[in-house]
C-alpha positions in Angstrom: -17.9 3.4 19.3 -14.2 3.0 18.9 -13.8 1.6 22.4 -16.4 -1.1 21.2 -14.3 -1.9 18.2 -11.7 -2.1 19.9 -12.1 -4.7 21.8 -13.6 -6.4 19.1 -10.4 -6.3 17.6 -8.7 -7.7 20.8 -10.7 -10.6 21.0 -10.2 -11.6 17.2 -6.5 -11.1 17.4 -6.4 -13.5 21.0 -8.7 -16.0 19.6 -6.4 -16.1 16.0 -2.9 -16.4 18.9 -0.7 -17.6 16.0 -0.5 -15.6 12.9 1.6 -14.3 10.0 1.1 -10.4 9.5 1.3 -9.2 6.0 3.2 -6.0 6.4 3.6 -3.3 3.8 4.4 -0.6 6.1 1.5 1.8 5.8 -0.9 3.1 8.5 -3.7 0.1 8.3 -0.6 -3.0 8.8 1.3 -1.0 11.2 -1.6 -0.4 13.2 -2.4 -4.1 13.4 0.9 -5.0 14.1 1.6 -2.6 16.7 -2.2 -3.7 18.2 -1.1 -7.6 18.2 2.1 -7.0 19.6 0.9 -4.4 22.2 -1.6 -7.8 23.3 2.3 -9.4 24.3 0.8 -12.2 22.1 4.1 -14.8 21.5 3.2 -16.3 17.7 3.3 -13.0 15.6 5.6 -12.3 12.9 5.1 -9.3 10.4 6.3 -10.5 7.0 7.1 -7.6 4.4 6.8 -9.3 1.1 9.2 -7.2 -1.8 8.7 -7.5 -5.1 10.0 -4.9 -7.7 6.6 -2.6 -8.1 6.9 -2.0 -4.3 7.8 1.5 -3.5 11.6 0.9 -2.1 10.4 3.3 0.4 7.5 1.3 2.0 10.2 -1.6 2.6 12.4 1.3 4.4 9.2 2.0 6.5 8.5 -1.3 7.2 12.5 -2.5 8.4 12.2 1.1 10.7 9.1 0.4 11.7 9.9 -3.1 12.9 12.8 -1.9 14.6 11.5 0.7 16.7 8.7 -1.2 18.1 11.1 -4.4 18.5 8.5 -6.7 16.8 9.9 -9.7 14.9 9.9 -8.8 11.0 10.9 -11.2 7.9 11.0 -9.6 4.3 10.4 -12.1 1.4 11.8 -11.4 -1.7 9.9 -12.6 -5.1 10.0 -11.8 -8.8 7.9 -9.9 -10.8 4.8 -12.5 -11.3 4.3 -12.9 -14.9 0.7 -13.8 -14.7 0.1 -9.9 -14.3 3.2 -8.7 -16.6 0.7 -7.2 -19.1 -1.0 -5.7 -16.2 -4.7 -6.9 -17.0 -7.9 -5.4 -15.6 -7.7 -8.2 -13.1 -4.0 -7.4 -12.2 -5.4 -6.8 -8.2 -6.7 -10.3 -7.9 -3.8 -12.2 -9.7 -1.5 -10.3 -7.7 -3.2 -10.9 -4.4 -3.3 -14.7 -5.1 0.4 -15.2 -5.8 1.8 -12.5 -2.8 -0.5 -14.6 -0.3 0.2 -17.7 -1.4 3.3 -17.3 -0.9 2.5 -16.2 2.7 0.0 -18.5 3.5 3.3 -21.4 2.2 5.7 -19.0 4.5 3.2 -19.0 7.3 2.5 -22.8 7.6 6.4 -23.9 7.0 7.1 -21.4 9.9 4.3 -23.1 12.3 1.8 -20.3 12.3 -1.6 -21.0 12.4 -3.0 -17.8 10.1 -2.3 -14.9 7.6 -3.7 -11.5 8.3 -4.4 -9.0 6.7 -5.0 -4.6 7.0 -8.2 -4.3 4.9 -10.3 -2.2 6.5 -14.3 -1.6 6.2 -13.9 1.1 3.9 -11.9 -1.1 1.3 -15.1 -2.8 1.1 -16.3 0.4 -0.7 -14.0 0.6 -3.7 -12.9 -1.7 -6.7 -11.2 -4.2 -4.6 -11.0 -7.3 -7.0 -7.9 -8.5 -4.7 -10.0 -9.3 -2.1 -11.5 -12.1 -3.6 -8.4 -13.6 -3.7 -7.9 -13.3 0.2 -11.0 -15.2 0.5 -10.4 -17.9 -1.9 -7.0 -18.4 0.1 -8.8 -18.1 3.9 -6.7 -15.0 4.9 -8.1 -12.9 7.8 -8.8 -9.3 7.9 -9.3 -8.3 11.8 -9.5 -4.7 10.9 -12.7 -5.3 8.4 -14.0 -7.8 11.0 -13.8 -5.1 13.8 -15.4 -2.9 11.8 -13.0 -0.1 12.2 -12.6 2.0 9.4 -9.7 3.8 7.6 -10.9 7.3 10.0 -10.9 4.5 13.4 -7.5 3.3 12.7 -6.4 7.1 12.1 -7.4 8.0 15.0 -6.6 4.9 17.2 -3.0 4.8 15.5 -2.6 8.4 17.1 -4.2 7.9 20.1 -1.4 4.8 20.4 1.3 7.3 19.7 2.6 5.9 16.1 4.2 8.6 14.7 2.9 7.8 11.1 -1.1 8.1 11.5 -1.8 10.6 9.4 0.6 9.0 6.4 -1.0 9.2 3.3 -2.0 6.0 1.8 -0.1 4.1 -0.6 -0.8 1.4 -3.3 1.8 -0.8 -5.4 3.1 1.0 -8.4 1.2 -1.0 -11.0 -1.3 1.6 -10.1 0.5 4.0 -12.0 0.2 2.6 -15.1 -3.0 1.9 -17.5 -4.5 -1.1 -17.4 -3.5 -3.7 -20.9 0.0 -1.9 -20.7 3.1 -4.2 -20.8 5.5 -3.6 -18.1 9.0 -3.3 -17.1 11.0 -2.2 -14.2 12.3 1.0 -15.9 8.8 2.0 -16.3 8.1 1.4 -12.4 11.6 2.6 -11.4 10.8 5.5 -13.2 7.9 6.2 -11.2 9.3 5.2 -8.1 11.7 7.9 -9.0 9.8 10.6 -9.3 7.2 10.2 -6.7 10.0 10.1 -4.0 11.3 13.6 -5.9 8.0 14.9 -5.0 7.9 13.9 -1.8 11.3 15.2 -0.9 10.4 18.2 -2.8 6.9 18.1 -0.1 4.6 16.9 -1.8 3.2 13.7 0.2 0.4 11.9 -1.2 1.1 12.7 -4.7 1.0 9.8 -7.5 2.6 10.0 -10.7 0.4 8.1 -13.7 2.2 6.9 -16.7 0.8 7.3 -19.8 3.6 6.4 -22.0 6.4 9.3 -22.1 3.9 11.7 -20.2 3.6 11.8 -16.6 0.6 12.7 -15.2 0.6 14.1 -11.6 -2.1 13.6 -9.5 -2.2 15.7 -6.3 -4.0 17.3 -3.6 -6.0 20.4 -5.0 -3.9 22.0 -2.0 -0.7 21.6 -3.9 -1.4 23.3 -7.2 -0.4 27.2 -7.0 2.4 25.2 -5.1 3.5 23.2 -7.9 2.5 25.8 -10.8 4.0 28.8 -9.5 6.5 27.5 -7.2 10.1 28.2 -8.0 10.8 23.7 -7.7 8.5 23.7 -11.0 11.0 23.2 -13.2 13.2 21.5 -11.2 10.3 18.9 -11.2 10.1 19.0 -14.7 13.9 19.1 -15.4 13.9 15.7 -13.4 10.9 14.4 -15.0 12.7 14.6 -18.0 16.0 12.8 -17.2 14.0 10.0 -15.5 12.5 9.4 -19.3 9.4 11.7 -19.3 9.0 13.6 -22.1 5.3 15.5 -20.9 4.8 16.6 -17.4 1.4 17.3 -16.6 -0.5 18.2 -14.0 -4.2 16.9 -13.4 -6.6 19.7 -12.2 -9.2 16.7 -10.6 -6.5 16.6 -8.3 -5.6 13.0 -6.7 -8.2 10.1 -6.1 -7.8 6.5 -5.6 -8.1 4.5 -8.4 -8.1 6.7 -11.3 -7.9 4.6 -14.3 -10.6 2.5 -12.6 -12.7 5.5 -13.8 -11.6 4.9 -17.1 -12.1 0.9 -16.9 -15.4 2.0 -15.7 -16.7 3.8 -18.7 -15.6 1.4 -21.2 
């Protein structure tokens, strides 16, 4: 089946020839970019777009990425949109609509002819309001058009030899936070912060949820006795703490995507 999509995916990425690459750096983007520049097509440019609720390292990612492949990267910097300051239920689309326009701008200025995308078909499948504004603004998504899911590209990214297949996924730090909250950067540097801790610490995949002055980790189930018993707990804590947290707490449902879309959901 994956051979089938596959070429699917060749075919759509020939026919487009010309296109911007929206590039944050995680497995779905990289795949795509790696795919279109493994087709030696000319017109490609991945374009990394940095605004300050971007985990600083995704944009790391992104630059080595880029590098090590030797495939033509821009990074555009922009400020923190206002329209979503208050981070509304809607934050997702409003987001969307101002990032891409500003790539679908970039994209014509530079001469290309389109602006991709990395949804996949399983984003399909989950509270995705931003991908209404993808289609409002005519941006492509050859991954959802191929079919291939967030398993395919796994497994293809592997087969292609990129060393980051299995890296956990990774959404924009306004996640963190409930929705109807005002925002500033302290809050998202704070979480910035301390989800790289917990990485370092190994802990991959791990989000940190603010509700106020009480961080809430989400993790795999895995990681528990880890993080209860293990020796780093209160070094974790003790870091918490000096980032601004006055709670650290650890949720026992363990991570899922979208988890204050639950709460959205019951209200």
């Amino acid at each position: 089946m994956n051979n089938v999509k596959s070429e699917k995916l060749d075919s759509i990425l020939r026919d487009l020839n010309s296109f911007v690459v929206a590039f944050s750096g995680g497995v779905d983007s990289s795949f795509l970019l790696h795919r279109a520049a493994s087709l030696n097509l000319k017109n490609v440019l991945g374009v990394t777009i940095r605004t300050p609720y971007i985990p600083v390292r995704e944009i790391k990612d992104a630059v080595a990425f880029t590098s090590t492949h030797g495939i033509k990267h821009s990074i555009i910097n922009l400020p923190f949109p206002e329209t979503i300051r208050d981070n509304p239920p809607e934050r997702c689309y409003l987001c969307k609509k101002a990032l891409f326009t500003e790539l679908v701008s970039f994209a014509g200025k530079n001469g290309y002819g389109f602006v991709v995308d990395g949804t996949n078909a399983d984003d399909t499948r989950d509270y995705r309001p931003g991908l209404r504004a993808l289609a409002e603004l005519s941006v492509r998504s050859p991954l959802l058009e191929a079919g291939l899911t967030k398993s395919d590209i796994r497994e293809m990214s592997h087969e292609s030899g990129l060393p980051d297949w299995d890296k956990p996924a990774m959404a924009c730090l306004l996640t963190r936070i409930p929705y109807n909250t005002t925002i500033n950067e302290q809050m998202i540097n704070m979480i910035d912060e301390a989800e790289s801790f917990l990485l370092m610490k190994g802990f991959p995949g791990t989000r940190v949820r603010m509700h106020g002055d009480l961080a809430r980790i989400e993790c795999p189930p895995a990681y528990f006795a880890l993080l209860i018993h293990s020796p780093e707990r209160e070094l974790i804590t003790d870091y918490f703490k000096k980032l601004g947290f006055r709670y650290v707490s650890l949720d026992l449902e363990g991570y899922r995507t979208g988890s204050f879309n639950e709460l959205k959901t019951r209200l």
